[in-house]
ZAVEX-42498 format. One record per residue (C-alpha): x, y, z; residue in one letter; chain. Coordinates in pm, whole numbers, plus 50000, padded with zeros to 5 digits. Layout:
BEGIN
px=X | py=Y | pz=Z | residuo=a | cadena=A
...
***
This chain:
BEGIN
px=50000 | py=50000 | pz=50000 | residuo=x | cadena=A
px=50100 | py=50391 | pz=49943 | residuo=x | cadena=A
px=50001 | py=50649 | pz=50214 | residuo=x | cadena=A
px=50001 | py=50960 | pz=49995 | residuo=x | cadena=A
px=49885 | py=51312 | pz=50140 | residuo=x | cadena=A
px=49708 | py=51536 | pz=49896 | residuo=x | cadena=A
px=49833 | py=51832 | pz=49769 | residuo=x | cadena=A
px=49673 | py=52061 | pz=50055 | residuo=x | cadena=A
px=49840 | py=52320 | pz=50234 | residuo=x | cadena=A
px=49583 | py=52441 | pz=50539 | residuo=x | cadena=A
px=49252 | py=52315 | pz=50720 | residuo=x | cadena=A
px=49124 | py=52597 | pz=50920 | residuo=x | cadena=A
px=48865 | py=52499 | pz=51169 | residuo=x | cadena=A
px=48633 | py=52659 | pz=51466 | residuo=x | cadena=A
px=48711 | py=52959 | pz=51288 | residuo=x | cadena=A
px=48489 | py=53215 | pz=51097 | residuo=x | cadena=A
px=48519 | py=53265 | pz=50709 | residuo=x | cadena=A
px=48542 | py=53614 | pz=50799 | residuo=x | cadena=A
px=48850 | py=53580 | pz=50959 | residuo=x | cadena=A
px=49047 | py=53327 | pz=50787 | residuo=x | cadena=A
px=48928 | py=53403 | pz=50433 | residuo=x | cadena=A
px=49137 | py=53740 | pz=50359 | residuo=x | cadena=A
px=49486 | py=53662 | pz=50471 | residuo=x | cadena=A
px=49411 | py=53287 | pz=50302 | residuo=x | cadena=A
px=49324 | py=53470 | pz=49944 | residuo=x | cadena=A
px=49653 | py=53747 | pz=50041 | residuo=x | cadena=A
px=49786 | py=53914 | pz=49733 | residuo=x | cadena=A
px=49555 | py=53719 | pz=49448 | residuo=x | cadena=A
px=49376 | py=53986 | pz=49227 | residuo=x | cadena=A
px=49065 | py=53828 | pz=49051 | residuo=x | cadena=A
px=48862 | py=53561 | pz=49240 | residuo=x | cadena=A
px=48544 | py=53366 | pz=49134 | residuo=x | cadena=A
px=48302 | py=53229 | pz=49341 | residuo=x | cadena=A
px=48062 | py=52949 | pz=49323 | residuo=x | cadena=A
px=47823 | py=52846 | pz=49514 | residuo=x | cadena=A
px=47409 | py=52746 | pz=49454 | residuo=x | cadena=A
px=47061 | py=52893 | pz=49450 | residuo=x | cadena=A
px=46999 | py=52791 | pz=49741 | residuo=x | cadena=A
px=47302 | py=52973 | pz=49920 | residuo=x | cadena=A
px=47338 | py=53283 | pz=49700 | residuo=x | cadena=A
px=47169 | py=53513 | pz=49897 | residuo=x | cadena=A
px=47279 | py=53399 | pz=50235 | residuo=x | cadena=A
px=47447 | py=53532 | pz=50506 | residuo=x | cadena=A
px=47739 | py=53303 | pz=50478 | residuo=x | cadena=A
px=47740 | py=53399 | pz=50104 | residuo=x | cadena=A
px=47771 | py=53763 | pz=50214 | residuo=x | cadena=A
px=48017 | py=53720 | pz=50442 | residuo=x | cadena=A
px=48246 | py=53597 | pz=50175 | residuo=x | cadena=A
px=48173 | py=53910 | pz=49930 | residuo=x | cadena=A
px=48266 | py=54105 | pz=50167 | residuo=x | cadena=A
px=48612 | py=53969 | pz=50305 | residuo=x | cadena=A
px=48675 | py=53939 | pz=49905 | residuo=x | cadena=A
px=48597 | py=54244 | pz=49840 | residuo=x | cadena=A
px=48716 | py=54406 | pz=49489 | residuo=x | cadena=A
px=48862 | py=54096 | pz=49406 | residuo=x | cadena=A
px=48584 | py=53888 | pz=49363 | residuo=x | cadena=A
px=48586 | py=53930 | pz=48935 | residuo=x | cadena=A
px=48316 | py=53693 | pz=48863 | residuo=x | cadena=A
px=48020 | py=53476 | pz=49066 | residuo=x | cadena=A
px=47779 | py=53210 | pz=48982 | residuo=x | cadena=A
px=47489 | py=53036 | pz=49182 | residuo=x | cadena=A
px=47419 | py=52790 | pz=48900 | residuo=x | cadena=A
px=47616 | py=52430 | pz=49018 | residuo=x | cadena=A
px=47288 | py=52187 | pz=49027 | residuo=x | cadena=A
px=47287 | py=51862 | pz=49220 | residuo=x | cadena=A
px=47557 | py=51611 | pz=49089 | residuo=x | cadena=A
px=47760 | py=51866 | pz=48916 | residuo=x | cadena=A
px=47583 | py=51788 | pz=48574 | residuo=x | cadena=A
px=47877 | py=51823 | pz=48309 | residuo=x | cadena=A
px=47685 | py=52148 | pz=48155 | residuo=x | cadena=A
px=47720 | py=52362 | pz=48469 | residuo=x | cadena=A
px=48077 | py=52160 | pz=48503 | residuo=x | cadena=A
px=48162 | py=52341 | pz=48117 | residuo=x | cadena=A
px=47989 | py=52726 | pz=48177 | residuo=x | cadena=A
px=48187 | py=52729 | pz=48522 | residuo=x | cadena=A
px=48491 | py=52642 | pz=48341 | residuo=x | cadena=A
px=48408 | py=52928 | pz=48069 | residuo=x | cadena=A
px=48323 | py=53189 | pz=48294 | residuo=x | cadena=A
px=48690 | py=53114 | pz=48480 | residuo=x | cadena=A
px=48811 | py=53150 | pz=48137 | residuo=x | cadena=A
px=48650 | py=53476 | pz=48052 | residuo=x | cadena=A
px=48700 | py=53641 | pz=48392 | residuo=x | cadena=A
px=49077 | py=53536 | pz=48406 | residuo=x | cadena=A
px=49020 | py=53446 | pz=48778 | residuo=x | cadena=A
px=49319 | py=53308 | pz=48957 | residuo=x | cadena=A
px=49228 | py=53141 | pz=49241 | residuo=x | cadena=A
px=48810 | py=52982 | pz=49289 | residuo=x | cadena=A
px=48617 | py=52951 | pz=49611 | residuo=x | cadena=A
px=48379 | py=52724 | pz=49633 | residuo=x | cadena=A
px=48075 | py=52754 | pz=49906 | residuo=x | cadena=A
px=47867 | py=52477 | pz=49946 | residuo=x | cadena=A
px=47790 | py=52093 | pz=49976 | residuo=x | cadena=A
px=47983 | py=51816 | pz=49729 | residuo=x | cadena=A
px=47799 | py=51928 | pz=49438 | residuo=x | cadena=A
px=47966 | py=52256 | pz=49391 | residuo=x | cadena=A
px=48324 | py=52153 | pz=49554 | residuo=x | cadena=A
px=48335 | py=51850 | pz=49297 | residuo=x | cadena=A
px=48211 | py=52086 | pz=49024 | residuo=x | cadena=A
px=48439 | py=52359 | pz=49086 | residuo=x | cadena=A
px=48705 | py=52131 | pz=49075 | residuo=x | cadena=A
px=48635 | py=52006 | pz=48768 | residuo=x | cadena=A
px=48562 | py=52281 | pz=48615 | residuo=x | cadena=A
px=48896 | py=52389 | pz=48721 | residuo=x | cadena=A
px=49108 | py=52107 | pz=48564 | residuo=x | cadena=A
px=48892 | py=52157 | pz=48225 | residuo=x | cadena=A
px=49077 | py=52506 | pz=48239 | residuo=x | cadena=A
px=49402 | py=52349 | pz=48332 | residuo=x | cadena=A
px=49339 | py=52118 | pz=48016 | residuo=x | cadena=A
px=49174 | py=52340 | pz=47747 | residuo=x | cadena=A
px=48875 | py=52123 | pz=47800 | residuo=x | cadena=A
px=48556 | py=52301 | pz=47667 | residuo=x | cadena=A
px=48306 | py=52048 | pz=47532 | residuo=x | cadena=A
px=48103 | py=51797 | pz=47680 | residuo=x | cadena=A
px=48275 | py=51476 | pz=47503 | residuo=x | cadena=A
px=48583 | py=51603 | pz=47592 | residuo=x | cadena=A
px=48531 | py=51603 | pz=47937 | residuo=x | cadena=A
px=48341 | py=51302 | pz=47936 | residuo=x | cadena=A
px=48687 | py=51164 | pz=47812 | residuo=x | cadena=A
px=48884 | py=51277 | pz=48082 | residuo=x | cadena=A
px=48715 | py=51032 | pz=48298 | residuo=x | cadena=A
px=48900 | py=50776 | pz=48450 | residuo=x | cadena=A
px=48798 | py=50449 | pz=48664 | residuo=x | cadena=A
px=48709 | py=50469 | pz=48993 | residuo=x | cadena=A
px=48999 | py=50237 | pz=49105 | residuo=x | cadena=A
px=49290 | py=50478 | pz=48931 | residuo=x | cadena=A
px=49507 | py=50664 | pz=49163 | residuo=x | cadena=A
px=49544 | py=51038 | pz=49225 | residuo=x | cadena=A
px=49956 | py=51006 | pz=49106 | residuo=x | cadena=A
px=50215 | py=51246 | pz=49242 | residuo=x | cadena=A
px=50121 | py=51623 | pz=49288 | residuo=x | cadena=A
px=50503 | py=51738 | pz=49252 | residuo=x | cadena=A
px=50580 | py=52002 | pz=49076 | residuo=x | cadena=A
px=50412 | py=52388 | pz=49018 | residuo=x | cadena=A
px=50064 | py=52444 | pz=49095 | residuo=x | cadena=A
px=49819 | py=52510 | pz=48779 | residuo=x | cadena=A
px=49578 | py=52843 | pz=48805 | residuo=x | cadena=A
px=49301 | py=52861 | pz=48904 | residuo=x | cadena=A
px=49353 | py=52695 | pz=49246 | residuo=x | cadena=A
px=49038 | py=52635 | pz=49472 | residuo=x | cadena=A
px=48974 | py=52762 | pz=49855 | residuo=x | cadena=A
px=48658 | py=52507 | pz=50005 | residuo=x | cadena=A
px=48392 | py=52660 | pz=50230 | residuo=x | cadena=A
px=48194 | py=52348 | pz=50296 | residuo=x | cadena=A
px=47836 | py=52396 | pz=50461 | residuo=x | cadena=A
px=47796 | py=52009 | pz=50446 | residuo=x | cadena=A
px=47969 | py=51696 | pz=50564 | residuo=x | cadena=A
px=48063 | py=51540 | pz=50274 | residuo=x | cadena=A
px=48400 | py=51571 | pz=50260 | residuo=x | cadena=A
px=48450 | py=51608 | pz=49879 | residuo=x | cadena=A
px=48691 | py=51908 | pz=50006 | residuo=x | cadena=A
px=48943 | py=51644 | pz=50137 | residuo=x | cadena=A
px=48933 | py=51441 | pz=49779 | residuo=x | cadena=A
px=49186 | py=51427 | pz=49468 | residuo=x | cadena=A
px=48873 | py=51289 | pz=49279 | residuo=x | cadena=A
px=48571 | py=51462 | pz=49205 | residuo=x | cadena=A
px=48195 | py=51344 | pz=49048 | residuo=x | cadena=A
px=48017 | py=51533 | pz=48741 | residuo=x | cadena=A
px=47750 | py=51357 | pz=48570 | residuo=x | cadena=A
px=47580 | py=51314 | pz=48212 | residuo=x | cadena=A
px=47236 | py=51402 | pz=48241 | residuo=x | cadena=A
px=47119 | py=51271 | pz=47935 | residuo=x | cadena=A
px=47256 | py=50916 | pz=47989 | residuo=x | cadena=A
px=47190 | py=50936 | pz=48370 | residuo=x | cadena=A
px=47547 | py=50812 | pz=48412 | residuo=x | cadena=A
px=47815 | py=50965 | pz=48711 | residuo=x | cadena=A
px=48190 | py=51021 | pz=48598 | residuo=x | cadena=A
px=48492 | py=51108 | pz=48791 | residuo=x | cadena=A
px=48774 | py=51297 | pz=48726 | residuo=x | cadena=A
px=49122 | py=51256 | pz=48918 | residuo=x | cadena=A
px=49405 | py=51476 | pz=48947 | residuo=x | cadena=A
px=49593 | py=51524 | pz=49300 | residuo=x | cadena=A
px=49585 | py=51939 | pz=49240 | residuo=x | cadena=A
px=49197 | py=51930 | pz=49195 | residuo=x | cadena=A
px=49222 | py=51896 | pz=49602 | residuo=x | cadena=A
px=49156 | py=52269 | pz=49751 | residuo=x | cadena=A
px=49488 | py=52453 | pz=49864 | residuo=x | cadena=A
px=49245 | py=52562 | pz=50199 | residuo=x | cadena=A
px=48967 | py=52440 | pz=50357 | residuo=x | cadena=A
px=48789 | py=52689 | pz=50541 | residuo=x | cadena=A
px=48571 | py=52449 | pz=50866 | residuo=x | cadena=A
px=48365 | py=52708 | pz=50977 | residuo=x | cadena=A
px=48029 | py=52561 | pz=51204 | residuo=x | cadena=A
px=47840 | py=52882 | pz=51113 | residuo=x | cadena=A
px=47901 | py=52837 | pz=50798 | residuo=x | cadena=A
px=47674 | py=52503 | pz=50795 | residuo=x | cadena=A
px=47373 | py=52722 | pz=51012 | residuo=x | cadena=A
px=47161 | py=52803 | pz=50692 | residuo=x | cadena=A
px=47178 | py=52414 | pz=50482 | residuo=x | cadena=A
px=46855 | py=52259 | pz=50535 | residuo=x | cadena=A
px=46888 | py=51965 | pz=50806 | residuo=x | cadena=A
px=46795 | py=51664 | pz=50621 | residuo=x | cadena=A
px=47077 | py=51824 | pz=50414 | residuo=x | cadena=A
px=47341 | py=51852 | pz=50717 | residuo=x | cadena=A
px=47240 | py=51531 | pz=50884 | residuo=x | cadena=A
px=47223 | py=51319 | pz=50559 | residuo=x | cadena=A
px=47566 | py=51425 | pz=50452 | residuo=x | cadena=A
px=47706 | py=51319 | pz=50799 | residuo=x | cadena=A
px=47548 | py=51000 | pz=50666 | residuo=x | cadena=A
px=47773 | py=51012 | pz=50391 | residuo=x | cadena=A
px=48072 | py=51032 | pz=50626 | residuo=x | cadena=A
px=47985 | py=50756 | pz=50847 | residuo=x | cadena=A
px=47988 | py=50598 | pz=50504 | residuo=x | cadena=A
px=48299 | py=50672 | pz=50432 | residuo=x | cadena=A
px=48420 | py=50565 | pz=50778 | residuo=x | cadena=A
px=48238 | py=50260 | pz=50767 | residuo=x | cadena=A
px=48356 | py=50104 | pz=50458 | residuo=x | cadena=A
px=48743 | py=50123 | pz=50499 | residuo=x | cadena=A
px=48655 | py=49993 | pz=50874 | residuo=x | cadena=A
px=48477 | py=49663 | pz=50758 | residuo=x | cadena=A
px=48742 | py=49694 | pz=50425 | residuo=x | cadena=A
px=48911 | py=49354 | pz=50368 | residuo=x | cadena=A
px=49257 | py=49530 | pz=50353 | residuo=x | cadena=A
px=49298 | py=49764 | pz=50554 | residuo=x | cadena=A
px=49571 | py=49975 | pz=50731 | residuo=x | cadena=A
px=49683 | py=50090 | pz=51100 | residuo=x | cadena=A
px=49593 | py=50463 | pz=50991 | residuo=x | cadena=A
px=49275 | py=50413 | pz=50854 | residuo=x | cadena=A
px=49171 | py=50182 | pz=51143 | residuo=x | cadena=A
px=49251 | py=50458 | pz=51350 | residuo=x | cadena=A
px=49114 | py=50743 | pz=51174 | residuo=x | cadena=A
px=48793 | py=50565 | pz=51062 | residuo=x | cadena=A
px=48693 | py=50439 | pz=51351 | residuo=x | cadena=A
px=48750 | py=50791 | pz=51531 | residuo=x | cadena=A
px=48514 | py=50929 | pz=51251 | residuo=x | cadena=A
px=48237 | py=50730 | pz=51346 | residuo=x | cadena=A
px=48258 | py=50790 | pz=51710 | residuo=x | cadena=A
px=48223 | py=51139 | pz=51684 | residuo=x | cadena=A
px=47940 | py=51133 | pz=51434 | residuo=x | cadena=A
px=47750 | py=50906 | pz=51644 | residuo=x | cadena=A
px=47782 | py=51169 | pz=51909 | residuo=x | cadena=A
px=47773 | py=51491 | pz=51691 | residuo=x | cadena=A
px=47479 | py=51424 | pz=51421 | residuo=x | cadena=A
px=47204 | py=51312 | pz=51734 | residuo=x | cadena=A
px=47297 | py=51655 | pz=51903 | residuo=x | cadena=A
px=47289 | py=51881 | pz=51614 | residuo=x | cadena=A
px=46922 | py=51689 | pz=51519 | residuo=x | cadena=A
px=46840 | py=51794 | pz=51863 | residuo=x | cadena=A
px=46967 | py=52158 | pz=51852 | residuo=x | cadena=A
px=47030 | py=52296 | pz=51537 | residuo=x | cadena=A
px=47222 | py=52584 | pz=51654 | residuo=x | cadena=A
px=47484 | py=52390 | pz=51908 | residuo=x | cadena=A
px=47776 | py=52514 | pz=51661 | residuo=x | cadena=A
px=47997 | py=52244 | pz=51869 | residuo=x | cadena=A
px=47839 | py=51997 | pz=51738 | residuo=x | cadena=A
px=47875 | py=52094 | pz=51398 | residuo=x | cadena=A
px=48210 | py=52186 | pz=51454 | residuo=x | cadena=A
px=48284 | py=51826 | pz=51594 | residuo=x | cadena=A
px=48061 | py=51660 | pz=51281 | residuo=x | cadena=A
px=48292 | py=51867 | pz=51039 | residuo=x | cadena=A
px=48592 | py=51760 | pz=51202 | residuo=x | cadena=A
px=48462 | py=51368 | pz=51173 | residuo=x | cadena=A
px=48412 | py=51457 | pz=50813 | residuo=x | cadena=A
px=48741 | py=51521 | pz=50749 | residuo=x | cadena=A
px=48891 | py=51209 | pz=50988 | residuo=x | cadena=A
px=48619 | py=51008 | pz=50783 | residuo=x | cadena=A
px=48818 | py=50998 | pz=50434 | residuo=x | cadena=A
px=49189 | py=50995 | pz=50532 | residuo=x | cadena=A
px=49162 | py=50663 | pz=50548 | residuo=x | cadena=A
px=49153 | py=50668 | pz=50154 | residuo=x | cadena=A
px=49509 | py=50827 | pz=50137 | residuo=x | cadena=A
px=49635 | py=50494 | pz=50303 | residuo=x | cadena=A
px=49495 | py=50324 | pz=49991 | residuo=x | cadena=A
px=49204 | py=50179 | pz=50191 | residuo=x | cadena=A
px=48888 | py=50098 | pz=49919 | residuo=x | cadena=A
px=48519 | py=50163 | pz=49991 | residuo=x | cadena=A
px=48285 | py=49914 | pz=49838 | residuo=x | cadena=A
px=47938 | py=49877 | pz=49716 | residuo=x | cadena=A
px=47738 | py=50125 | pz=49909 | residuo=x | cadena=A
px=47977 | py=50411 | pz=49795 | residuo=x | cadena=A
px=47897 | py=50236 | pz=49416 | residuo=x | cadena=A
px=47566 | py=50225 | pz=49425 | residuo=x | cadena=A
px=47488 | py=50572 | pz=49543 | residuo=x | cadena=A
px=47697 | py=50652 | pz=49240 | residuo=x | cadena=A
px=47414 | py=50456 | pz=49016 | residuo=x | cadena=A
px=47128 | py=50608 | pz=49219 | residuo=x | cadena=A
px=47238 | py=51016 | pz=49233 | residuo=x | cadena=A
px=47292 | py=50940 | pz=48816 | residuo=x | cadena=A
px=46999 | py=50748 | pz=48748 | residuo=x | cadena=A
px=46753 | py=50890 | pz=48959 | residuo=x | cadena=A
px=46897 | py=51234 | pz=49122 | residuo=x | cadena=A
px=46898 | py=51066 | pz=49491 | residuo=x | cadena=A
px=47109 | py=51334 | pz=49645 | residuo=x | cadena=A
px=47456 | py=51230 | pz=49759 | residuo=x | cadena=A
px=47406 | py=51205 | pz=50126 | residuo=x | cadena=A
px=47033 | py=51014 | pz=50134 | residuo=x | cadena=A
px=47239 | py=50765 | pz=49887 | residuo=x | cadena=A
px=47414 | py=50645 | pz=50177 | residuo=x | cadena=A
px=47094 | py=50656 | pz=50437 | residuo=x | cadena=A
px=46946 | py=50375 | pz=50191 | residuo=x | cadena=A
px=47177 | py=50183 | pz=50092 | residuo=x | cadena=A
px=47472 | py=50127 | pz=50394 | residuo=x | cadena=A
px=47294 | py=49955 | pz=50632 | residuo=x | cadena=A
px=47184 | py=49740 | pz=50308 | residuo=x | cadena=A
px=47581 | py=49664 | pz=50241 | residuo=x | cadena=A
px=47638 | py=49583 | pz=50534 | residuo=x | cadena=A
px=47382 | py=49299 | pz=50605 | residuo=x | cadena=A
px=47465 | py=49140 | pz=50330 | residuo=x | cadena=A
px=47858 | py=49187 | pz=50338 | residuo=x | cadena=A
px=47787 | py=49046 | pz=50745 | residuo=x | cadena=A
px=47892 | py=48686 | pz=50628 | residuo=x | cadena=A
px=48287 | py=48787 | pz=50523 | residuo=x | cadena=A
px=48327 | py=49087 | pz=50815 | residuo=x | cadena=A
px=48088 | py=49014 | pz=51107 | residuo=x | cadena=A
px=48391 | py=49114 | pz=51368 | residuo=x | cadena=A
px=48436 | py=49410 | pz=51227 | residuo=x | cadena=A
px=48090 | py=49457 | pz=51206 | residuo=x | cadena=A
px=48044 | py=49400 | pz=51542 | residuo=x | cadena=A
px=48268 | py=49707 | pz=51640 | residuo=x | cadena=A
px=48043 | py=49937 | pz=51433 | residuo=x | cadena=A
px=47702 | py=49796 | pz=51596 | residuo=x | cadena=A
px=47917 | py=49869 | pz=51960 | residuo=x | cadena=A
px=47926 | py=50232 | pz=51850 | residuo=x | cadena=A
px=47587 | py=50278 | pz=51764 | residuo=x | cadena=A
px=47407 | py=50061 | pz=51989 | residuo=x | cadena=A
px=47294 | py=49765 | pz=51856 | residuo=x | cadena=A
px=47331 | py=49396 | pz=51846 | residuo=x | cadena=A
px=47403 | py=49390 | pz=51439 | residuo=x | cadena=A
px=47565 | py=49685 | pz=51240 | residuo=x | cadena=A
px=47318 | py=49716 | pz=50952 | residuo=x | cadena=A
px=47058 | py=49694 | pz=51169 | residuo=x | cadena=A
px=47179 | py=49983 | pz=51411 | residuo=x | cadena=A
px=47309 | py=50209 | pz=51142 | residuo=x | cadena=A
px=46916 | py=50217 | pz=50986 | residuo=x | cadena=A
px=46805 | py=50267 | pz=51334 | residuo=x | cadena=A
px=47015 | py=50591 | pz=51383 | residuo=x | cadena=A
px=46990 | py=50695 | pz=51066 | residuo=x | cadena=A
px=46619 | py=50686 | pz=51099 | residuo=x | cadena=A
px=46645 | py=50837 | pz=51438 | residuo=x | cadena=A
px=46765 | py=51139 | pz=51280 | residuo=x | cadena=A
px=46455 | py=51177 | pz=51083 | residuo=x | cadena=A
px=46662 | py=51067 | pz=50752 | residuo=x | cadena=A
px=46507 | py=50811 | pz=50507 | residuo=x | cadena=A
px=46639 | py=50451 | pz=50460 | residuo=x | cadena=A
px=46469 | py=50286 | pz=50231 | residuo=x | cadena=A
px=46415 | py=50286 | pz=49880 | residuo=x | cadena=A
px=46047 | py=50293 | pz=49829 | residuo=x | cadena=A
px=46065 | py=50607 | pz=50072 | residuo=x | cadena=A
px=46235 | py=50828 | pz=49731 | residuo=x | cadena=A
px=45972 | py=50681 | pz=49526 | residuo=x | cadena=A
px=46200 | py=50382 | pz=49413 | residuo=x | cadena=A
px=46006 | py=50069 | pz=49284 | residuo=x | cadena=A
px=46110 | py=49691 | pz=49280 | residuo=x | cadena=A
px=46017 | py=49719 | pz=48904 | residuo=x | cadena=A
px=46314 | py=49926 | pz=48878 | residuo=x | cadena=A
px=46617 | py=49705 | pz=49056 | residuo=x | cadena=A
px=46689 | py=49502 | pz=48765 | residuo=x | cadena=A
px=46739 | py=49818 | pz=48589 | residuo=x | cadena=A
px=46980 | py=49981 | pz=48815 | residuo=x | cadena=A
px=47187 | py=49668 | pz=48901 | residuo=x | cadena=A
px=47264 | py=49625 | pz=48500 | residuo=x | cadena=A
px=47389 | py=49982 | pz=48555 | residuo=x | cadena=A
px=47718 | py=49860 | pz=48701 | residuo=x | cadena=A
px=48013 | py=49855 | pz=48480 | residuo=x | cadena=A
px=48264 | py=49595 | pz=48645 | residuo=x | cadena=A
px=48493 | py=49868 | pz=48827 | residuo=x | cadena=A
px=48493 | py=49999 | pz=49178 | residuo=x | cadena=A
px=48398 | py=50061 | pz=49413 | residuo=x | cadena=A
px=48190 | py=49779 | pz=49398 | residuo=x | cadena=A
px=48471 | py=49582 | pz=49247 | residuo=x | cadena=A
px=48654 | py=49612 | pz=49550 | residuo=x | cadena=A
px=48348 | py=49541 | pz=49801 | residuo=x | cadena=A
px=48460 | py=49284 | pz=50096 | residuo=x | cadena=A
px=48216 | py=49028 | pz=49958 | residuo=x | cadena=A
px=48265 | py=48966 | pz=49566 | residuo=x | cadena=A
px=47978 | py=49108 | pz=49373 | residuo=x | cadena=A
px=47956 | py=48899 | pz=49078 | residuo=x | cadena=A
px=47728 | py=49060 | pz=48856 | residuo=x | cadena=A
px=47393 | py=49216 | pz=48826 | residuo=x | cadena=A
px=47214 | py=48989 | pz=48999 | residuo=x | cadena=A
px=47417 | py=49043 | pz=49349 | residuo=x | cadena=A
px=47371 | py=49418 | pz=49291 | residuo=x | cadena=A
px=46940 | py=49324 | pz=49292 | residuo=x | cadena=A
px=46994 | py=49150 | pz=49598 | residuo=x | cadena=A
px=47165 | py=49427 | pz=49772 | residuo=x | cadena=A
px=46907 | py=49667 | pz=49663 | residuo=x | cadena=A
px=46623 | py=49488 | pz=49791 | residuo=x | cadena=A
px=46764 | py=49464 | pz=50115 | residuo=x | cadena=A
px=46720 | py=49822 | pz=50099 | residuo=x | cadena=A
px=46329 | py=49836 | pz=49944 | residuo=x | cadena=A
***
C-alpha cells in the first residue's frame, strides 16, 4: 500500500470565514466564486463578498445537484472569461466536485462535453504524484455540508442525458484551503446537514469493515464514526449547538483519510453513484438507503468488524443499528421512501460497469444479479 497526502496546504477549523478568508486569498487579484441557488443570497454567502471584496471578478449560483457536466463546462468558461486566479467554492459536494472540475477543464483546454466526458477515469485509478508547480486557478473550500468532497483528489460530474456519474482525478483538483467554519453550515437545510454526515459515516464505515485495511485508517475511521454518532444526534436535537457541527465537520474530514492509506470503499459508495445518476437521489440520502443494506449482506465475510460498528451505535448487528440511527435522525432509509420501485432494481443493478467501488466490496459482487439483491435489502 502507498500512504500519499494530497496536495493541501491548510485546514482551518472553529474559525469564521470572515477571519480566515482574507489573509488565506493574500495578494491574488481576481477571484470567482461558486456556490448554489439555494446559498446565493445567504448570510454566509455575504460574508464571503465582503472579506473578498474588489477581488471577487466573477460569481455564479448555477452548480445543480451532481455537478451535471453542463454547469461543470459554463463554470469552466466563465473562469476563462474572467481570468480568475484562484476559485472559492461555498457549498455541499455538488459545487466543491464541480468547481474542481471545472477547474482542471481550464488546466486542460477542455471546453466540450465529450471532451470532458473523456477525461474520465475508473474509479479504482490513483490520484499520482502532485510534485511540481501548481496550475491556476487553484480552489479555497467553504463546505456547509459533511461530505467531505473538500478532502478528495477525485471529484463526480455527471451526464444528464445518459443518467450516468463520471469522475475525474488529478491530486491538484484537492483545495489549497479548507475553510471548517460551524456557522458556515447554520443556513443548509437539516435533512441536508444530517444526511451528509450519513455520507461520512459511510465513508468511515467502509474502509473499517474493508478487507485490507491499514493501522491509519483503522485509526482514523473508527475515530470518525465515534464522533458522528455523538455529533449528528445533538445537532438533530439543537440545530444551533455550533459544537456539534464543529465536531461533525471535524469527523468529516477524519472520515476519508483513510483513503490516502489506499484503503477501498465498496458497494454502498457504488451504488449511490448509480442512484444520484439514474435517479437524482442526492449524495448524502444515497448512503441513508443503501449502507445499512451493504452491510447485512457483506455480514457473512466481516461480522467482527461489524460487530465494532454495531458497539458504536448501539445495537446487536451493524446494519441493523446504522438504519436505526439513521432513521432516528429523521433521515430516510429505504428505497420505496424516494419513490423507488422493485420494478426498477433490475434496471439499476445492469447499471454497474465491472469497476469499483463495487469491484473492490469485501464480499465479491459477481454481477447484476448480486447488485438486485443488495438493493432489495434496501426496498
Amino acid at each position: 500500500m502507498l500512504h500519499q497526502w494530497p496536495a493541501q496546504a491548510r485546514v482551518y477549523h472553529d474559525v469564521a470565514v470572515a477571519e480566515a478568508l482574507p489573509g488565506e486569498v493574500g495578494g491574488t487579484q481576481r477571484i470567482a466564486l461558486v456556490t448554489t441557488r439555494s446559498l446565493a443570497d445567504s448570510r454566509i454567502a455575504a460574508a464571503v463578498r465582503d472579506a473578498l471584496g474588489a477581488r471577487l471578478v466573477a460569481e455564479t449560483a448555477a452548480m445543480r445537484a451532481h455537478s451535471p457536466v453542463e454547469d461543470v463546462l459554463a463554470l469552466a468558461a466563465l473562469l476563462r472569461e474572467s481570468r480568475a486566479e484562484l476559485v472559492v467554492a461555498l457549498g455541499g459536494g455538488s459545487v466543491i466536485d464541480g468547481a474542481k472540475v471545472a477547474c482542471l477543464a481550464v488546466w486542460r483546454g477542455i471546453t466540450d462535453p465529450a471532451a470532458l466526458i473523456e477525461a474520465a477515469v475508473s474509479r479504482g485509478a490513483s490520484p499520482g504524484a502532485w510534485d511540481g508547480a501548481a496550475p491556476s486557478p487553484r480552489l479555497i473550500a467553504v463546505p456547509t455540508t459533511l461530505s467531505a468532497a473538500e478532502f478528495a483528489p477525485h471529484a463526480g460530474y455527471t451526464d444528464l442525458a445518459e443518467g450516468r456519474k463520471y469522475r475525474a482525478l488529478d491530486p491538484r483538483m484537492v483545495p489549497r484551503a479548507v475553510l471548517l467554519d460551524p456557522a458556515a453550515t447554520l443556513e443548509t437545510p437539516a435533512q441536508l446537514f444530517l444526511s451528509s454526515g450519513i455520507r461520512a459515516l459511510d465513508h468511515a464505515a467502509e474502509r473499517w469493515c474493508a478487507l485490507e485495511t491499514a493501522p491509519f485508517s483503522d485509526a482514523v475511521s473508527r475515530q470518525a464514526m465515534l464522533m458522528l454518532a455523538d455529533g449528528l444526534p445533538r445537532v438533530a436535537a439543537a440545530a444551533g449547538d455550533l459544537r456539534a457541527r464543529a465536531l461533525c465537520q471535524q469527523a468529516a474530514w477524519l472520515s476519508v483519510m483513510g483513503g490516502w492509506a489506499g484503503v477501498a470503499v465498496g458497494a454502498s459508495h457504488g451504488l449511490g453513484y448509480i442512484l444520484g445518476a439514474a435517479r437524482g437521489v442526492p449524495h448524502g440520502v444515497t448512503s441513508c438507503l443503501m449502507l445499512h443494506a451493504v452491510m447485512r449482506w457483506n455480514a457473512p465475510v466481516n461480522a467482527a468488524r461489524q460487530a465494532d460498528i454495531a458497539a458504536i451505535f448501539g445495537g446487536a448487528e451493524a446494519g441493523p443499528a446504522i438504519e436505526d440511527f439513521v432513521a432516528g435522525l429523521g433521515l430516510p432509509t429505504r428505497l420505496h421512501q424516494q419513490g423507488i420501485t422493485e420494478a426498477e432494481i433490475p434496471g439499476l443493478a445492469a447499471r454497474w460497469t465491472g469497476d469499483a467501488p463495487i469491484a473492490t466490496n469485501p464480499r465479491p459482487v459477481r454481477g447484476a444479479a448480486d447488485l438486485e439483491e443488495i438493493l432489495r435489502l434496501a426496498l
